[in-house]
C-alpha positions as CSV (number, residue, x, y, z in Angstrom):
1,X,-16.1,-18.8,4.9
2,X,-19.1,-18.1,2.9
3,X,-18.5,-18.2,-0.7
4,X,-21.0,-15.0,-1.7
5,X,-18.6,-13.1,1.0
6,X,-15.8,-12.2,-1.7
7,X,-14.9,-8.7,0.3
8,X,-12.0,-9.5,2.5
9,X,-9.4,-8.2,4.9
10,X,-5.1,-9.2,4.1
11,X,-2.7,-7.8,6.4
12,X,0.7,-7.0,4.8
13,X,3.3,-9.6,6.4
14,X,6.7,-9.4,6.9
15,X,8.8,-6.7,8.4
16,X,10.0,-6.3,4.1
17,X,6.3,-4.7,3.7
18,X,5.8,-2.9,6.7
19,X,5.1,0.5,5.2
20,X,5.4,3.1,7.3
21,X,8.6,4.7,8.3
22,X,9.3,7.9,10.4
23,X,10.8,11.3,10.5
24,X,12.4,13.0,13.0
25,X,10.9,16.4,14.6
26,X,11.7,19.6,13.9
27,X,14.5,20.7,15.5
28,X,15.8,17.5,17.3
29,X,18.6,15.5,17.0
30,X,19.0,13.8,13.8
31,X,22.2,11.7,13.8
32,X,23.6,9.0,15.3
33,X,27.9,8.5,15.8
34,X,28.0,6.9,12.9
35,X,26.6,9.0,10.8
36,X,22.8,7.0,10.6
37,X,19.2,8.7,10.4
38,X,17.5,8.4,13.7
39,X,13.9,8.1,13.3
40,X,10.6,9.0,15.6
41,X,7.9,10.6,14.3
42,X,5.2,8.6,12.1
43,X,5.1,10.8,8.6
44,X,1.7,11.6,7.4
45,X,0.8,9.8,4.5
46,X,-1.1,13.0,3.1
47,X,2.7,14.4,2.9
48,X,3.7,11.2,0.6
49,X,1.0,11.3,-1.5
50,X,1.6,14.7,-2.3
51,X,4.5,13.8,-4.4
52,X,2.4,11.4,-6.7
53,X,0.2,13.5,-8.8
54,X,-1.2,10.7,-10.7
55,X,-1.2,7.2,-10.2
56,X,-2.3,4.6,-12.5
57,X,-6.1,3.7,-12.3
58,X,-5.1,-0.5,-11.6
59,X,-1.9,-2.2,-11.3
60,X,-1.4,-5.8,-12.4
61,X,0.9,-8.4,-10.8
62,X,2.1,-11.7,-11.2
63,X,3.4,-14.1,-8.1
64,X,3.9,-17.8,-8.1
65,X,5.2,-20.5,-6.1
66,X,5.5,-24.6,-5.6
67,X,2.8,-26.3,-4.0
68,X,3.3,-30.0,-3.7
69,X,5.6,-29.9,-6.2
70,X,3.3,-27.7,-8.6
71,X,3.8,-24.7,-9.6
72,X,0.9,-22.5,-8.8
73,X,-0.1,-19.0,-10.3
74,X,-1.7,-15.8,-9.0
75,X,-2.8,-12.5,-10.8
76,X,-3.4,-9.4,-8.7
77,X,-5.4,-6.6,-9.9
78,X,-4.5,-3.4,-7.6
79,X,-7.6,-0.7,-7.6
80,X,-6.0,2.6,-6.7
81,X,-8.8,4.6,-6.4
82,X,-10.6,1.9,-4.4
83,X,-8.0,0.4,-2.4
84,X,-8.6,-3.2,-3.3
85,X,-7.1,-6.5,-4.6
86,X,-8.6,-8.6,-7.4
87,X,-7.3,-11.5,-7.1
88,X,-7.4,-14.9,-9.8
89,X,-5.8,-18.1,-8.5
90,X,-5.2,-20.4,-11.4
91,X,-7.5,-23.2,-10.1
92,X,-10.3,-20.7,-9.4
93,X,-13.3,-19.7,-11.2
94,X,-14.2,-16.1,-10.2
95,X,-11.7,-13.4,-8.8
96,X,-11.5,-12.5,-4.7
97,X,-12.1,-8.9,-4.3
98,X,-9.8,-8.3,-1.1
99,X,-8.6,-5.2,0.9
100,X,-4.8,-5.7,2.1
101,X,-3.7,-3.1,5.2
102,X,-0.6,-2.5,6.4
103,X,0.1,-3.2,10.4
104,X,-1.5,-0.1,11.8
105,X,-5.0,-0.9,9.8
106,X,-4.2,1.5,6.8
107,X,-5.1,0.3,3.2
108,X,-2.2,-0.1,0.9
109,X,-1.7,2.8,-1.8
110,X,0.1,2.2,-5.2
111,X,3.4,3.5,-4.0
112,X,3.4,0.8,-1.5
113,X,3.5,-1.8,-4.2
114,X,6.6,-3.1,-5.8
115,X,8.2,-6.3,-7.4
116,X,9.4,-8.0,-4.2
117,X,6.9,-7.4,-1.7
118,X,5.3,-9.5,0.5
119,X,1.9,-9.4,1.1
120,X,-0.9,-11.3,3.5
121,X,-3.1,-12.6,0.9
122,X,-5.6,-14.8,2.4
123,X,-3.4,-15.7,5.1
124,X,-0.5,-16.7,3.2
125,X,2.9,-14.7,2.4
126,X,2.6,-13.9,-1.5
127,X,5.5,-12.3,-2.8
128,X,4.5,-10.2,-6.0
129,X,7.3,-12.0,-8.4
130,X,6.6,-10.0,-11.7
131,X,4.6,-6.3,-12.5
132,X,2.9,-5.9,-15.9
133,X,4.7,-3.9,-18.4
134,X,2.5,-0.5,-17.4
135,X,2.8,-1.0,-13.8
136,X,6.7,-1.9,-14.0
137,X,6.5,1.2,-16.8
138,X,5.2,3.5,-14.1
139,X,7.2,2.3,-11.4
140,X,10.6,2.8,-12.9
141,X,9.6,6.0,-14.2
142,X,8.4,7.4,-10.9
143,X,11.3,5.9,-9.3
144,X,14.0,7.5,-11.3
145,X,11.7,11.2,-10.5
146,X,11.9,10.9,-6.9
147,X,15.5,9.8,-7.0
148,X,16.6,12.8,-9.0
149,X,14.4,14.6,-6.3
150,X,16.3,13.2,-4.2
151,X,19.6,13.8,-5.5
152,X,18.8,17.6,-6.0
153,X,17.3,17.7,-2.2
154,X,21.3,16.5,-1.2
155,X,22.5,19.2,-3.4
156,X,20.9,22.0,-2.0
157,X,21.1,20.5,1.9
158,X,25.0,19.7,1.8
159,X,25.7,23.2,2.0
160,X,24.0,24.0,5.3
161,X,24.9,20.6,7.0
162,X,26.3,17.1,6.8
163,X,23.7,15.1,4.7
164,X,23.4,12.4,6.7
165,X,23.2,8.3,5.5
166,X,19.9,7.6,4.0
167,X,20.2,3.6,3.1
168,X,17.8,2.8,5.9
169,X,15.4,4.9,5.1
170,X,15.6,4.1,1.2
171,X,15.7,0.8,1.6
172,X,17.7,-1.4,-0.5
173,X,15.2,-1.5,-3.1
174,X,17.0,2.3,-4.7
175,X,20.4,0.4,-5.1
176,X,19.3,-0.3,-9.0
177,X,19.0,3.5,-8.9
178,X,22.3,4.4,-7.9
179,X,23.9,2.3,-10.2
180,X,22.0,2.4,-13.4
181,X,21.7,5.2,-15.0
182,X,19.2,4.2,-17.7
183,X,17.1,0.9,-18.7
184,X,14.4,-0.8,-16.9
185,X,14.3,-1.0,-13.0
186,X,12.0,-4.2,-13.5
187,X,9.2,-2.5,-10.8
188,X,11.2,-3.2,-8.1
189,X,11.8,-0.3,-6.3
190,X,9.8,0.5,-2.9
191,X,8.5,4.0,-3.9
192,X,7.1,4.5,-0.9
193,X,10.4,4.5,1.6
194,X,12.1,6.3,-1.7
195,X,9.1,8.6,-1.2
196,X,9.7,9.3,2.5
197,X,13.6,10.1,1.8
198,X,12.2,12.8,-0.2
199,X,9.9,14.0,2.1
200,X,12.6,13.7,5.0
201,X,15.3,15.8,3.3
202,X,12.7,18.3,2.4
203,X,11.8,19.0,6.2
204,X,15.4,19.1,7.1
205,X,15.6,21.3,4.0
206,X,13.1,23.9,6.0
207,X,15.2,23.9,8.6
208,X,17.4,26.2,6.8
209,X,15.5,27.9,3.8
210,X,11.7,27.9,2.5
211,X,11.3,25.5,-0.4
């Protein structure tokens, strides 16, 4: 590794931050006996990002963890428009610029980020433990706007057809959601699976009606 070369390439790691999920097509079957979302189709992410009209221009985490009975530190600095991790270790003297994709070679976007996610940094699992009080800020609040999206996409859909069971394709991040109504969400929900509920419920939406 050649210290001037501060550009590098993360992979996300962990089956927690593999990113992408899928829809089903048009017209096919959509449910399973017990009631679950079947899934096929890789959903463009020019259709998620529709749904975020402004993101923030940098996101800041915090992750730690023991090393040899230490505690060691790591601030990330998330670039949206470029797509790139700054990155200060504690025992280091300049930041690491670094690009982090997910598994099919796609660079990470802001709604992909999230307190709880584990990312490849530099080879090793880092698990962003903490989000800055204007990334958590803007988290939480587009969190709580795609979940009443969500919500009202149910609404509308339950009287054409069974809504079916959308845990898997929230994730388990949303369950803050369902149960508190107000207060901080702490950045942790996965905006980007909340983000492709949405966009699955407004395609089965279609089905029925124009939206």
């Amino acid at each position: 590794l050649k210290l001037q070369f501060l550009y590098l390439i993360g992979t996300v790691g962990g089956s927690r931050a593999h990113l992408r999920a899928a829809k089903m097509p048009m017209g096919s079957s959509r449910l399973t006996q017990d009631g679950q979302v079947v899934t096929q189709n890789a959903v463009e992410d020019l259709t998620v990002s529709q749904l975020f009209s402004k993101v923030p221009e940098a996101m800041e985490f915090e992750s730690w963890w023991m090393e040899g009975g230490k505690k060691r530190y790591m601030l990330l600095l998330y670039y949206t428009e470029k797509e790139v991790f700054e990155v200060m270790v504690d025992d280091s003297n300049l930041p690491l610029k670094i690009a982090v994709f997910d598994r099919k070679g796609a660079p990470l976007k802001a709604w992909d980020l999230y307190v709880g996610a584990v990312l490849d940094i530099l080879g090793k699992p880092t698990t962003l433990m903490k989000a800055k009080q204007a990334t958590m800020t803007w988290i939480d609040s587009e969190a709580r706007r795609l979940w009443s999206k969500k919500l009202q996409l149910e609404s509308v859909l339950e009287k054409f057809c069974q809504v079916p069971d959308l845990t898997t394709l929230a994730g388990v991040t949303v369950r803050k959601l369902a149960t508190a109504a107000q207060g901080s969400l702490g950045g942790s929900v996965n905006l980007g699976k909340l983000a492709l509920t949405v966009v699955y419920l407004q395609n089965e939406l279609k089905l029925y009606k124009d939206i």
